[in-house]
mmCIF file of the N, C-alpha and C atoms, coordinates in Angstrom:
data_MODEL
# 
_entry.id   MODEL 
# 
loop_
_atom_site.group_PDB 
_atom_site.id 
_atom_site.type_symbol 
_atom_site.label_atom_id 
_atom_site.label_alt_id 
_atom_site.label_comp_id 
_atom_site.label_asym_id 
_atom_site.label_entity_id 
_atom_site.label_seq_id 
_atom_site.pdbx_PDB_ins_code 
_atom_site.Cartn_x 
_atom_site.Cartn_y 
_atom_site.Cartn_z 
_atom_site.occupancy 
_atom_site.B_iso_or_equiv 
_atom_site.pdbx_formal_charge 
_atom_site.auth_seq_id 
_atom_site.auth_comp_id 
_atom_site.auth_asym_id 
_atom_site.auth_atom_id 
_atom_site.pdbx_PDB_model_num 
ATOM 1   N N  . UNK A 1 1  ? 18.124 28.044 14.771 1.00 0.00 ? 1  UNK A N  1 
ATOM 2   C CA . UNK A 1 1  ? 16.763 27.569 14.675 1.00 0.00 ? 1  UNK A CA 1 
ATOM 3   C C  . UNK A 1 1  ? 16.775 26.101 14.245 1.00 0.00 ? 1  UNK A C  1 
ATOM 4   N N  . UNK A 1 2  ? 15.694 25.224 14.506 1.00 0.00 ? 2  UNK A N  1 
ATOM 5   C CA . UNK A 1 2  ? 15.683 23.921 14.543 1.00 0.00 ? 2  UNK A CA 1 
ATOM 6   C C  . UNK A 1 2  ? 14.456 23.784 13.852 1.00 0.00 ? 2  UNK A C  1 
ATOM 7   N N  . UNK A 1 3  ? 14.153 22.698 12.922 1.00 0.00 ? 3  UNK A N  1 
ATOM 8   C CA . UNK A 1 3  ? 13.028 22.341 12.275 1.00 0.00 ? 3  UNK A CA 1 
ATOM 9   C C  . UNK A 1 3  ? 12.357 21.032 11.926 1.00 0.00 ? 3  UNK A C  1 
ATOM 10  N N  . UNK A 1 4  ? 11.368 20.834 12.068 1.00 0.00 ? 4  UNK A N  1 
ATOM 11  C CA . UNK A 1 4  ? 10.796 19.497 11.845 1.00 0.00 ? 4  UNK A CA 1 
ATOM 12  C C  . UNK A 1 4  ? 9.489  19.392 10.297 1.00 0.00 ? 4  UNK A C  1 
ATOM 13  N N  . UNK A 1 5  ? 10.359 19.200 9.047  1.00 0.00 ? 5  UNK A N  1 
ATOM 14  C CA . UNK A 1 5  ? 9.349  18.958 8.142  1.00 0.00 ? 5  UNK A CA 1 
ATOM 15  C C  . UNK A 1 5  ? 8.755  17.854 7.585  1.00 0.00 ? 5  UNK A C  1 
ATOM 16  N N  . UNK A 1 6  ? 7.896  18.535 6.961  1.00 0.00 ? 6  UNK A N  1 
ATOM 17  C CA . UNK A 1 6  ? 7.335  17.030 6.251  1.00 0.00 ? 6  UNK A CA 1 
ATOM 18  C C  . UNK A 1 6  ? 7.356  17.354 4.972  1.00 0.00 ? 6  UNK A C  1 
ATOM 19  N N  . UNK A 1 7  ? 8.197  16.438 3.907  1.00 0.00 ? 7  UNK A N  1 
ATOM 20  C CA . UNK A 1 7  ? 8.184  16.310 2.682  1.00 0.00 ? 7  UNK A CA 1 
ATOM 21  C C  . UNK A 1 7  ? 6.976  15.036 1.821  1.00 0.00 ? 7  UNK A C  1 
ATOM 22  N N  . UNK A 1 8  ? 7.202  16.149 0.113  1.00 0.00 ? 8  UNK A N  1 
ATOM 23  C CA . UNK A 1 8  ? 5.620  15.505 -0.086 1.00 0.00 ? 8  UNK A CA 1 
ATOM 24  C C  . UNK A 1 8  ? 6.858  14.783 -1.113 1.00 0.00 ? 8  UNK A C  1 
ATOM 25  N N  . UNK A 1 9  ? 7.036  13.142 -1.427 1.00 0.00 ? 9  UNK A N  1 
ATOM 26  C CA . UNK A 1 9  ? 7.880  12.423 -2.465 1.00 0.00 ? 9  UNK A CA 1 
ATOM 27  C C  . UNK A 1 9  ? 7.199  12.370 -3.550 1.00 0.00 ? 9  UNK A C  1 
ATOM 28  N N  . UNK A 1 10 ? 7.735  11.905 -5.238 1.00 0.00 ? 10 UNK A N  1 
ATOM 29  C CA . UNK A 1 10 ? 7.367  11.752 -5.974 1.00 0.00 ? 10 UNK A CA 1 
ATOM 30  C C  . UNK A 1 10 ? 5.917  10.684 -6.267 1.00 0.00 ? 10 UNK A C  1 
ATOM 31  N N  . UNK A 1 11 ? 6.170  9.764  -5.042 1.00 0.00 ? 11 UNK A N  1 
ATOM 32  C CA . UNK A 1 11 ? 5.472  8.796  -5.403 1.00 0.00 ? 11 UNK A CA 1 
ATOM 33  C C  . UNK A 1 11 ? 3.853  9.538  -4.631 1.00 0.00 ? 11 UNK A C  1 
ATOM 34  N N  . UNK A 1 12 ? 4.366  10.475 -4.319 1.00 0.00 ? 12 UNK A N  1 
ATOM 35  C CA . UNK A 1 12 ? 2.809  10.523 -3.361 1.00 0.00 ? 12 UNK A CA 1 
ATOM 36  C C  . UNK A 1 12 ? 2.750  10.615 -1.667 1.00 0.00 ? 12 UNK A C  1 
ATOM 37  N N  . UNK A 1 13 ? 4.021  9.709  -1.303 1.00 0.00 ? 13 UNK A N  1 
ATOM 38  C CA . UNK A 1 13 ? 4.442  9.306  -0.107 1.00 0.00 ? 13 UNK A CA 1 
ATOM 39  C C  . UNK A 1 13 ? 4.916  10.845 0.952  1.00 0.00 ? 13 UNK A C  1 
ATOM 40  N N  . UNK A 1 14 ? 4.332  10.489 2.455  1.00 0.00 ? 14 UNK A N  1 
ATOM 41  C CA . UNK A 1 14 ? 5.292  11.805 2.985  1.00 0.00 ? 14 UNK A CA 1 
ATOM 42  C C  . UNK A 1 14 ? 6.155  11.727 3.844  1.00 0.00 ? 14 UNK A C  1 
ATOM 43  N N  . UNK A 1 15 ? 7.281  11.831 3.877  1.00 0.00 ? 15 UNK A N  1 
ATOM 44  C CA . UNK A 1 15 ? 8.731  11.796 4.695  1.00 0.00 ? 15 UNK A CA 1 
ATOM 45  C C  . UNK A 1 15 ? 8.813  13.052 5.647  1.00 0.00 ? 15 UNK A C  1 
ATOM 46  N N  . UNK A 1 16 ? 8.741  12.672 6.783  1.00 0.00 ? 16 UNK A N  1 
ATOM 47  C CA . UNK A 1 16 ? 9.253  13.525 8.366  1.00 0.00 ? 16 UNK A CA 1 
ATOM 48  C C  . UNK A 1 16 ? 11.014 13.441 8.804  1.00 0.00 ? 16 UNK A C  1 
ATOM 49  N N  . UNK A 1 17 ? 11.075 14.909 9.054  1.00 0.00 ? 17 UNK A N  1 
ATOM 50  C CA . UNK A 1 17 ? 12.207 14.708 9.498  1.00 0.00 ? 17 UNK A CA 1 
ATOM 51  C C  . UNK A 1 17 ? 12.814 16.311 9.970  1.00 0.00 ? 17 UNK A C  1 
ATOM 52  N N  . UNK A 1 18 ? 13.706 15.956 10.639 1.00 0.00 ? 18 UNK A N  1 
ATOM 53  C CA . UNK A 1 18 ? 13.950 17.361 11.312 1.00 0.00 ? 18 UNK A CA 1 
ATOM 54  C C  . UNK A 1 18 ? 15.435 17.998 11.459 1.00 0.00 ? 18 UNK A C  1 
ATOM 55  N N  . UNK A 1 19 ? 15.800 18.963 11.384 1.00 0.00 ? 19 UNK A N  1 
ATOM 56  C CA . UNK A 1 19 ? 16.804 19.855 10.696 1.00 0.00 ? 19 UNK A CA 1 
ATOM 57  C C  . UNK A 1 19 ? 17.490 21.076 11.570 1.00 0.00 ? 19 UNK A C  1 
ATOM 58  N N  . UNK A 1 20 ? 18.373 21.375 11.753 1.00 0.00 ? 20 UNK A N  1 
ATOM 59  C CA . UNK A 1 20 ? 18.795 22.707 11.913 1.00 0.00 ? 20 UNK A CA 1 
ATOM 60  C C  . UNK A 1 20 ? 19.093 23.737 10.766 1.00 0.00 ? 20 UNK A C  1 
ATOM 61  N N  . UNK A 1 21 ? 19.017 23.292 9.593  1.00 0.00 ? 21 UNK A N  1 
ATOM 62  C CA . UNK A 1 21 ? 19.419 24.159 8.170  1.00 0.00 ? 21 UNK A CA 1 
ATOM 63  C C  . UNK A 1 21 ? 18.396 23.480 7.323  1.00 0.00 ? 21 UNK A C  1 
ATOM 64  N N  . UNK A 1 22 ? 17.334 23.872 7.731  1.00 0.00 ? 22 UNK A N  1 
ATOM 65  C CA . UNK A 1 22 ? 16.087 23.821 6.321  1.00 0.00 ? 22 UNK A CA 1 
ATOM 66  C C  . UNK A 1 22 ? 16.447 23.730 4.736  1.00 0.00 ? 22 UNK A C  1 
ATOM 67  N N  . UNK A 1 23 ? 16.856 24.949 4.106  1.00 0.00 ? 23 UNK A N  1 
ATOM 68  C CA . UNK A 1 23 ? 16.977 24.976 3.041  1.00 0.00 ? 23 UNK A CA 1 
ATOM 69  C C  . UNK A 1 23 ? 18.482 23.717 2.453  1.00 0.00 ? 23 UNK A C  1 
ATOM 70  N N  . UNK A 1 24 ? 19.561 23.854 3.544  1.00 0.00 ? 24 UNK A N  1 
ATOM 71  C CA . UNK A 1 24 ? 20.149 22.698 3.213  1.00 0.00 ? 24 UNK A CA 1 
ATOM 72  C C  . UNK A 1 24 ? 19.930 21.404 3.065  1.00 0.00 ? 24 UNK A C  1 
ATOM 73  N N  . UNK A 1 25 ? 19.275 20.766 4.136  1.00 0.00 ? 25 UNK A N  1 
ATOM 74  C CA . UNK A 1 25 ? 18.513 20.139 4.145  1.00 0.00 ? 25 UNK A CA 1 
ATOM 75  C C  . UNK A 1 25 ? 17.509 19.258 3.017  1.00 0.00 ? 25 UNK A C  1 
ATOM 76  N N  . UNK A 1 26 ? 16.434 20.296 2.585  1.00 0.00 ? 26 UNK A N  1 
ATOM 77  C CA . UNK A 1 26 ? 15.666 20.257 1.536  1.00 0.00 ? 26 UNK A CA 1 
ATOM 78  C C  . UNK A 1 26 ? 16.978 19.999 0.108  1.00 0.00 ? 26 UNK A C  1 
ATOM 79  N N  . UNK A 1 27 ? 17.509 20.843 -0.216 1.00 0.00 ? 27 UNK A N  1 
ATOM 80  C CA . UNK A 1 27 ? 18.766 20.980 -0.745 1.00 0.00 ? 27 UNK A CA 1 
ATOM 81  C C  . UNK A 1 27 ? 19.441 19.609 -1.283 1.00 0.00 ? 27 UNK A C  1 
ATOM 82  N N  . UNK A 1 28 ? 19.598 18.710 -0.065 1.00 0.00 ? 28 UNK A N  1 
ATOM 83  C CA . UNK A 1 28 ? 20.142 17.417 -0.184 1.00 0.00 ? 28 UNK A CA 1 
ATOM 84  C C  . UNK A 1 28 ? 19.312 15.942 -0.558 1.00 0.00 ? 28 UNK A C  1 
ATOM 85  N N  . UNK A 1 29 ? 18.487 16.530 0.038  1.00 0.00 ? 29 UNK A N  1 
ATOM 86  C CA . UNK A 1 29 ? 17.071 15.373 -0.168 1.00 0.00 ? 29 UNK A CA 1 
ATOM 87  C C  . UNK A 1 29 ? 16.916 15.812 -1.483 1.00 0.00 ? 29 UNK A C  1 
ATOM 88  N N  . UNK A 1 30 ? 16.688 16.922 -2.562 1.00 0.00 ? 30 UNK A N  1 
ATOM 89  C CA . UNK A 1 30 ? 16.264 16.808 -3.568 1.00 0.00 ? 30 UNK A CA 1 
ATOM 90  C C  . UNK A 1 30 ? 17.189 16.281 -4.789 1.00 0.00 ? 30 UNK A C  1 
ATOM 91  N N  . UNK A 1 31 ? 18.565 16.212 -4.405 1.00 0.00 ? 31 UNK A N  1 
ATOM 92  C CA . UNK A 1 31 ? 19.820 16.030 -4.695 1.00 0.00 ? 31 UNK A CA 1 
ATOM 93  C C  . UNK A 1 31 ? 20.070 14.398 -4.469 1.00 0.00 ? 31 UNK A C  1 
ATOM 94  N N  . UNK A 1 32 ? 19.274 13.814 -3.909 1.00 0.00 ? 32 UNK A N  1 
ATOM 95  C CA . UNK A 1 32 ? 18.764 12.351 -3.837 1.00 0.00 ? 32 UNK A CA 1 
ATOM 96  C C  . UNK A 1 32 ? 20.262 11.735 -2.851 1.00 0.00 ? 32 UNK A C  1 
ATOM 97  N N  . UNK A 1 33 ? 20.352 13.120 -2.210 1.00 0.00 ? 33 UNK A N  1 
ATOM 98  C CA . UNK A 1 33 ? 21.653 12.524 -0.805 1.00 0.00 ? 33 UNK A CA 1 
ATOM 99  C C  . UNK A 1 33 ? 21.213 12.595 0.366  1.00 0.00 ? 33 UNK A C  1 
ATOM 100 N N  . UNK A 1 34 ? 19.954 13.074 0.399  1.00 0.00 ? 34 UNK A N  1 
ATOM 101 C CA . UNK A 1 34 ? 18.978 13.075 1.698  1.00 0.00 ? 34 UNK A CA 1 
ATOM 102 C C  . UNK A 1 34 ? 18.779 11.909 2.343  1.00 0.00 ? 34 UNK A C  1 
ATOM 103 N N  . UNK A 1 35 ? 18.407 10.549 2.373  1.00 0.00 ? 35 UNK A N  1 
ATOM 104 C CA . UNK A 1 35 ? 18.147 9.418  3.143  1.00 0.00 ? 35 UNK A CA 1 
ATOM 105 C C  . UNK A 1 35 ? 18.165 8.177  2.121  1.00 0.00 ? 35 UNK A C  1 
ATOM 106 N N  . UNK A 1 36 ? 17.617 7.089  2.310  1.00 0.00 ? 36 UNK A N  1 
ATOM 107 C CA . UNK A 1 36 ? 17.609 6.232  1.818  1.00 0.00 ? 36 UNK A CA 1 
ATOM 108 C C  . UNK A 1 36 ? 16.265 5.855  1.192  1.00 0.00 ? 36 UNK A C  1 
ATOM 109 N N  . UNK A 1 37 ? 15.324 6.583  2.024  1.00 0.00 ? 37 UNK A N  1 
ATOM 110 C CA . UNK A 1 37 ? 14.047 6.521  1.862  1.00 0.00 ? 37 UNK A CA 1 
ATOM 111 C C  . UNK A 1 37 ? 13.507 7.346  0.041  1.00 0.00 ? 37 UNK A C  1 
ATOM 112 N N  . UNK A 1 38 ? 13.527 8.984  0.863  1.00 0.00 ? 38 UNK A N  1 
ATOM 113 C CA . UNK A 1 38 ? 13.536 9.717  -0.147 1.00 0.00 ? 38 UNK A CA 1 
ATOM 114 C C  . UNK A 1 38 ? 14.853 9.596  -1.750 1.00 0.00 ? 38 UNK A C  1 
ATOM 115 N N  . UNK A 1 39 ? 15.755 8.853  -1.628 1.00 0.00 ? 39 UNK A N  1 
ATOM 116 C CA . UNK A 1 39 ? 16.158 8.747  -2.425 1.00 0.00 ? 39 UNK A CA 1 
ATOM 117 C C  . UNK A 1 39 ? 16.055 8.521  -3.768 1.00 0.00 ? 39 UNK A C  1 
ATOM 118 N N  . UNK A 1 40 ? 14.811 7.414  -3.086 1.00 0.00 ? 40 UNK A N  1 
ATOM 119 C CA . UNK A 1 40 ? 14.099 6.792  -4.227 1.00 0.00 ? 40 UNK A CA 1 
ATOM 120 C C  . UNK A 1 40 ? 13.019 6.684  -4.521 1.00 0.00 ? 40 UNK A C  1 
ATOM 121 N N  . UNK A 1 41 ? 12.579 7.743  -4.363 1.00 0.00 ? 41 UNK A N  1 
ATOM 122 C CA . UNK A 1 41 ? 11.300 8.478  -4.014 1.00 0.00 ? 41 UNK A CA 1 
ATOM 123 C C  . UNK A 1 41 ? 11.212 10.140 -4.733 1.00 0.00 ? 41 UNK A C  1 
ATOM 124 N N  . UNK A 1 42 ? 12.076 10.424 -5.698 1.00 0.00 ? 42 UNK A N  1 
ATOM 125 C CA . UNK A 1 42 ? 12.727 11.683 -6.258 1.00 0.00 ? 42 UNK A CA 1 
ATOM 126 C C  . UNK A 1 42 ? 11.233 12.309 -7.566 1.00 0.00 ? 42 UNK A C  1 
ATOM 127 N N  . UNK A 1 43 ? 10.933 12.981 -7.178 1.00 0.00 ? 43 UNK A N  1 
ATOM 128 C CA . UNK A 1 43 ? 11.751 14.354 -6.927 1.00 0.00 ? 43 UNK A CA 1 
ATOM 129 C C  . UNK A 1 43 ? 10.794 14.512 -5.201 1.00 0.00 ? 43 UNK A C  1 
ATOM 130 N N  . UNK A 1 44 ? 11.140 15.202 -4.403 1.00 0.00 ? 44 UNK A N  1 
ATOM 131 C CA . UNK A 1 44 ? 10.589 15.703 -3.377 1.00 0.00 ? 44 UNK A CA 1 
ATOM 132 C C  . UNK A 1 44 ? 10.436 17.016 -2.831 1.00 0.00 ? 44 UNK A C  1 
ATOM 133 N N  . UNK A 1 45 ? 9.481  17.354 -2.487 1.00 0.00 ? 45 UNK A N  1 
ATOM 134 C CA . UNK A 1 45 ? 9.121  18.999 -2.398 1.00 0.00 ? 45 UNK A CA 1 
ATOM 135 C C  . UNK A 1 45 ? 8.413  19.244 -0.633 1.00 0.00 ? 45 UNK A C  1 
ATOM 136 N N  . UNK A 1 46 ? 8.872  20.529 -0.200 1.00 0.00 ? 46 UNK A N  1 
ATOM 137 C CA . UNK A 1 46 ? 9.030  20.543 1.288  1.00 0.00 ? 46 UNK A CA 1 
ATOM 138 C C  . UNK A 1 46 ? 6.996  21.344 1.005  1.00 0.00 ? 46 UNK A C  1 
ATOM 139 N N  . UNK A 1 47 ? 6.172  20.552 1.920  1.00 0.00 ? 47 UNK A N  1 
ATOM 140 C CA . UNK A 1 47 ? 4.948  20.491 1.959  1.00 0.00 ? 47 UNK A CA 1 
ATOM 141 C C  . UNK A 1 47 ? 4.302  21.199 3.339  1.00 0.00 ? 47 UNK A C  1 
ATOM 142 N N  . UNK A 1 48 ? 5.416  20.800 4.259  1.00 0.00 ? 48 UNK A N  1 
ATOM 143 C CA . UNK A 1 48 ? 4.809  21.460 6.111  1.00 0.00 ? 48 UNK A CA 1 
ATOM 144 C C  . UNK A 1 48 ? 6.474  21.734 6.456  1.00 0.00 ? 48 UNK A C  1 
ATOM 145 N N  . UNK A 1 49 ? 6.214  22.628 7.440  1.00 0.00 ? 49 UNK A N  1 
ATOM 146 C CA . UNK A 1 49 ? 7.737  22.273 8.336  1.00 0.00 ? 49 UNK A CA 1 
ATOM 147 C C  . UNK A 1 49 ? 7.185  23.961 9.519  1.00 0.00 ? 49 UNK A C  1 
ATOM 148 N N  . UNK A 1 50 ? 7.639  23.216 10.858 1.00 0.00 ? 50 UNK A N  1 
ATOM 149 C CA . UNK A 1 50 ? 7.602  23.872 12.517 1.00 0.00 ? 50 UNK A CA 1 
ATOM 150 C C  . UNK A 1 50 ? 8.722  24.517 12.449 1.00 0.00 ? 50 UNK A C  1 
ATOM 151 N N  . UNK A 1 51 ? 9.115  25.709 12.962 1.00 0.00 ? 51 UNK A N  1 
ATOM 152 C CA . UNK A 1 51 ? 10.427 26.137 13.955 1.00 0.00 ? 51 UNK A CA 1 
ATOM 153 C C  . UNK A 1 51 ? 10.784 25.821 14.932 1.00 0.00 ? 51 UNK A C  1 
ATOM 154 N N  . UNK A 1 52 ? 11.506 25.256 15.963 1.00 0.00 ? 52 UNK A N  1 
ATOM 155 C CA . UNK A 1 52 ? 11.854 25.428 17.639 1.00 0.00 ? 52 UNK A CA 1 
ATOM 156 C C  . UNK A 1 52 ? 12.925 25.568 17.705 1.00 0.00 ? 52 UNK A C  1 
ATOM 157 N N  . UNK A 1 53 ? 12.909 26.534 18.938 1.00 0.00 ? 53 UNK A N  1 
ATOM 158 C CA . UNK A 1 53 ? 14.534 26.726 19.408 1.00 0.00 ? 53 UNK A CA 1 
ATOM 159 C C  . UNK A 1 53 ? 15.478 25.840 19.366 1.00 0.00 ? 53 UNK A C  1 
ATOM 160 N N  . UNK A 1 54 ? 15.126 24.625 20.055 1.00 0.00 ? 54 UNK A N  1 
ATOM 161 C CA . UNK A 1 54 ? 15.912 23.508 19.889 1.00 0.00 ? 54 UNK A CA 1 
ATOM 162 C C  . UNK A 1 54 ? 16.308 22.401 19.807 1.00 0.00 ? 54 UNK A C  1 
ATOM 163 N N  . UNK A 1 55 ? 17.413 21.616 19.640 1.00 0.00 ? 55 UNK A N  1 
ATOM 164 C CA . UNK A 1 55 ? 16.817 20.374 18.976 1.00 0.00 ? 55 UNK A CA 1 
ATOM 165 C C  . UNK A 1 55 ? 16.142 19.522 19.448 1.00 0.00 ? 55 UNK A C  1 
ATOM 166 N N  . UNK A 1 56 ? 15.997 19.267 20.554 1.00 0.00 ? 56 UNK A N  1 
ATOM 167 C CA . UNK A 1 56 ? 15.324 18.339 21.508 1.00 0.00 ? 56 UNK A CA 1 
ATOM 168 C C  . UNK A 1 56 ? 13.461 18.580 21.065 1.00 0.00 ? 56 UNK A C  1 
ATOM 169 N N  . UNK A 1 57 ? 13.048 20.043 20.764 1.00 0.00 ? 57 UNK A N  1 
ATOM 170 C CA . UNK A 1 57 ? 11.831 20.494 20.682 1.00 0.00 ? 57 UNK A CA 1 
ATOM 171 C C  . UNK A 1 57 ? 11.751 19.746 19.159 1.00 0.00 ? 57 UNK A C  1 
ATOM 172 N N  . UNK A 1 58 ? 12.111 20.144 18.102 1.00 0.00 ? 58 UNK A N  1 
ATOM 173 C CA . UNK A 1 58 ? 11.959 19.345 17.032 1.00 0.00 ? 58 UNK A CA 1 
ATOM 174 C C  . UNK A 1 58 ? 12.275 17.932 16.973 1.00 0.00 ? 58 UNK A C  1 
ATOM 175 N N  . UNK A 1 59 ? 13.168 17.703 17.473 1.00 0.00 ? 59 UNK A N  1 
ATOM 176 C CA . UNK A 1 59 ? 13.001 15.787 17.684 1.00 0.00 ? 59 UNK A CA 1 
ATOM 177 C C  . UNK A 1 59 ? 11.958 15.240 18.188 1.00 0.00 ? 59 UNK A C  1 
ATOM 178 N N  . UNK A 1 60 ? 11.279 15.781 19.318 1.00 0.00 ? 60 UNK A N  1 
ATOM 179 C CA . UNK A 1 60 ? 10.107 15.477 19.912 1.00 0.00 ? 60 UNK A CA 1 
ATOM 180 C C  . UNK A 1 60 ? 8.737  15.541 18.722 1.00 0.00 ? 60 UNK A C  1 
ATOM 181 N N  . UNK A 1 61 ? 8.389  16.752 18.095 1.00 0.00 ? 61 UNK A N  1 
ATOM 182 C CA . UNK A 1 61 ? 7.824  17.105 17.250 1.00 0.00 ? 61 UNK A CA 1 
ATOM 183 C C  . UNK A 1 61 ? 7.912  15.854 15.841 1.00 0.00 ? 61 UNK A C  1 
ATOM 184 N N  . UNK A 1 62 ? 8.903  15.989 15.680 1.00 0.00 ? 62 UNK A N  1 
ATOM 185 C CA . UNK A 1 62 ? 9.008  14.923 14.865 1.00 0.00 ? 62 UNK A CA 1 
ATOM 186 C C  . UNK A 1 62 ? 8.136  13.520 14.680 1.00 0.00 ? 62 UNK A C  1 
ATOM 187 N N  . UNK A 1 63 ? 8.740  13.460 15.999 1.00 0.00 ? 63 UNK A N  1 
ATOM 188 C CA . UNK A 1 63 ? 8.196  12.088 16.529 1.00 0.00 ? 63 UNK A CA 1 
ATOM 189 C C  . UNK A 1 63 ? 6.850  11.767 17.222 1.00 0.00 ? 63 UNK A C  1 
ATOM 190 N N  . UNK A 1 64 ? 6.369  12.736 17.378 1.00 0.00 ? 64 UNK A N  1 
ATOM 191 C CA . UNK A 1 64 ? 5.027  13.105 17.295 1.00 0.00 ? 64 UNK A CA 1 
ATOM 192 C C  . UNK A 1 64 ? 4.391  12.816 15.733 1.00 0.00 ? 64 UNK A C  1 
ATOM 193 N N  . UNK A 1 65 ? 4.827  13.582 15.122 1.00 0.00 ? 65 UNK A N  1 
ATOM 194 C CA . UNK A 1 65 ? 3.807  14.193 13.252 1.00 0.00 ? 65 UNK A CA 1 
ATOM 195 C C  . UNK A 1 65 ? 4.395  12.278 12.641 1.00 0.00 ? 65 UNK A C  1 
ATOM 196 N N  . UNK A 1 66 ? 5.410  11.956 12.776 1.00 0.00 ? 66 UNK A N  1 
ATOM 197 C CA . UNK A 1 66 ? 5.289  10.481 13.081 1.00 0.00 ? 66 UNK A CA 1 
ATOM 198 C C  . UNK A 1 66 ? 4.509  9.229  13.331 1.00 0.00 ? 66 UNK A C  1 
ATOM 199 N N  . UNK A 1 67 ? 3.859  9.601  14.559 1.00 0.00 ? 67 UNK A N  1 
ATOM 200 C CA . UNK A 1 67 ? 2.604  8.916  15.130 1.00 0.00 ? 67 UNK A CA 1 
ATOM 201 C C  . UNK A 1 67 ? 1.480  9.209  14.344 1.00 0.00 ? 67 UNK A C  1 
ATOM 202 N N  . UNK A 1 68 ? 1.475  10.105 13.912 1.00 0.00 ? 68 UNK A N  1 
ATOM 203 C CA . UNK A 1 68 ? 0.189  10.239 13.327 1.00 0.00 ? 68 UNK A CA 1 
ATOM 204 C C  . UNK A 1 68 ? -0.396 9.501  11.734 1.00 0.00 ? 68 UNK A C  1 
ATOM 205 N N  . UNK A 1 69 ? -1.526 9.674  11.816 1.00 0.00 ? 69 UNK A N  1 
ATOM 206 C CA . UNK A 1 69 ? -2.151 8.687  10.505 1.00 0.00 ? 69 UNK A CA 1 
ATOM 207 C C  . UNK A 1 69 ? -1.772 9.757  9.054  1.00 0.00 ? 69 UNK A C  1 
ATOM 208 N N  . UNK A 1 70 ? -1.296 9.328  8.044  1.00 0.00 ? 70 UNK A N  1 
ATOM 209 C CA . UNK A 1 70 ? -1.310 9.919  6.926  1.00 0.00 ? 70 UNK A CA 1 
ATOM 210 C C  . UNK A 1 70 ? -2.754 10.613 6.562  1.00 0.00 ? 70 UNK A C  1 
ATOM 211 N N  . UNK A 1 71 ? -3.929 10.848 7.173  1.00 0.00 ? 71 UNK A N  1 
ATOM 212 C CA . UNK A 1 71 ? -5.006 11.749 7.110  1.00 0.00 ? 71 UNK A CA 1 
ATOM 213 C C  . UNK A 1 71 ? -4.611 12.901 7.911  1.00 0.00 ? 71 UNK A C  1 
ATOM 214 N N  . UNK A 1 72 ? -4.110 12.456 8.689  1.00 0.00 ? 72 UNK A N  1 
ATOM 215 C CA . UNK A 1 72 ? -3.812 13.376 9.969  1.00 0.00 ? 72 UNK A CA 1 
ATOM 216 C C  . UNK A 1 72 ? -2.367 14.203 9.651  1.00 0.00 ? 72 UNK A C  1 
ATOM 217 N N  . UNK A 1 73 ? -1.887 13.892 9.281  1.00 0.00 ? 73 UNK A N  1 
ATOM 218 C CA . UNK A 1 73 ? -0.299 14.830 8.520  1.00 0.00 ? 73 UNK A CA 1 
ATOM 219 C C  . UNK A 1 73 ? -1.230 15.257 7.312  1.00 0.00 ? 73 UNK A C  1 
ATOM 220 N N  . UNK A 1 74 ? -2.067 15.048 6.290  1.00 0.00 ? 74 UNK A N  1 
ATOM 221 C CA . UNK A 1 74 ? -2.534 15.785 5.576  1.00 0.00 ? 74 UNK A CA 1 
ATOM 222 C C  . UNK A 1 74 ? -3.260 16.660 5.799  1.00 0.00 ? 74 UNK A C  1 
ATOM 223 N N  . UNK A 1 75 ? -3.888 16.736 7.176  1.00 0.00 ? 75 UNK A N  1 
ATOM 224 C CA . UNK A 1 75 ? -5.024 18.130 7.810  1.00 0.00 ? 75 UNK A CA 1 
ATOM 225 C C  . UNK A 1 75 ? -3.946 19.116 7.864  1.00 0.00 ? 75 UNK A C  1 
ATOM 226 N N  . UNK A 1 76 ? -2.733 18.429 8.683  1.00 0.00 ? 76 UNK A N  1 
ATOM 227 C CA . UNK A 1 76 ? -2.042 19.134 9.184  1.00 0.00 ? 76 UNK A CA 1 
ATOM 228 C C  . UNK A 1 76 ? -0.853 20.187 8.246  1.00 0.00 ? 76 UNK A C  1 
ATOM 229 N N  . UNK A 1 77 ? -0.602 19.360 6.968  1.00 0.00 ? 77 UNK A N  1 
ATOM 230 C CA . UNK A 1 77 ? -0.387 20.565 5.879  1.00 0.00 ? 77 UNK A CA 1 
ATOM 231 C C  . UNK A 1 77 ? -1.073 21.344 5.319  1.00 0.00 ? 77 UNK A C  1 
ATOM 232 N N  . UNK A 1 78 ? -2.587 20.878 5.297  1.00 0.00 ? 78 UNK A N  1 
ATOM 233 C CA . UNK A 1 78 ? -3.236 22.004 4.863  1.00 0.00 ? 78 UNK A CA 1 
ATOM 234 C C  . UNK A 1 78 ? -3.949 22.770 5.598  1.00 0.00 ? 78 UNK A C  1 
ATOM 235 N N  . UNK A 1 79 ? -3.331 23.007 7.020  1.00 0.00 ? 79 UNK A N  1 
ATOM 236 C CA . UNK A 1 79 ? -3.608 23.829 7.686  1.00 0.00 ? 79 UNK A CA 1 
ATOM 237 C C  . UNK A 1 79 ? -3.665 25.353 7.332  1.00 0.00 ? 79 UNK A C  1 
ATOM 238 N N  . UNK A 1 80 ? -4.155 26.298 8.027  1.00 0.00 ? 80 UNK A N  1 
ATOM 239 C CA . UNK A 1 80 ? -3.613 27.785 7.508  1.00 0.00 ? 80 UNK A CA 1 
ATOM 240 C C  . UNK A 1 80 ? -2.439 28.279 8.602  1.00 0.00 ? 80 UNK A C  1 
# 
């Protein structure tokens, strides 16, 4: 399984990004070995995240929730 989440950072800020091992993943970013971004941005907590078969479907996805306006990734976590 393949995944595309969105993390909520300490500062407030939200970081996209997409995965084949979720919980590892999350795991490393909170461990402040996740990116460069979230690093410094600690502590970070997983807020949204999609399934797709594969990676191409979550890269796309990604890069989509990407484009969008920080109002618009916030509808979209508090979706049901």
């Amino acid at each position: 399984m393949n995944y595309t989440y969105i993390l909520r950072c300490g500062d407030g800020s939200l970081y996209t990004g997409w995965t084949n091992d979720l919980e590892k993943r999350l795991r490393t970013h909170q461990e402040g070995r996740g990116g460069k971004y979230t690093r410094s941005r600690l502590p970070v907590e997983l807020a949204y995240y999609e399934e797709f078969g594969t990676k191409e479907e979550a890269m796309r996805r990604e890069w989509e929730i990407k484009q969008l306006t920080r109002a618009e990734k916030e509808k979209l976590i508090e979706a049901p």
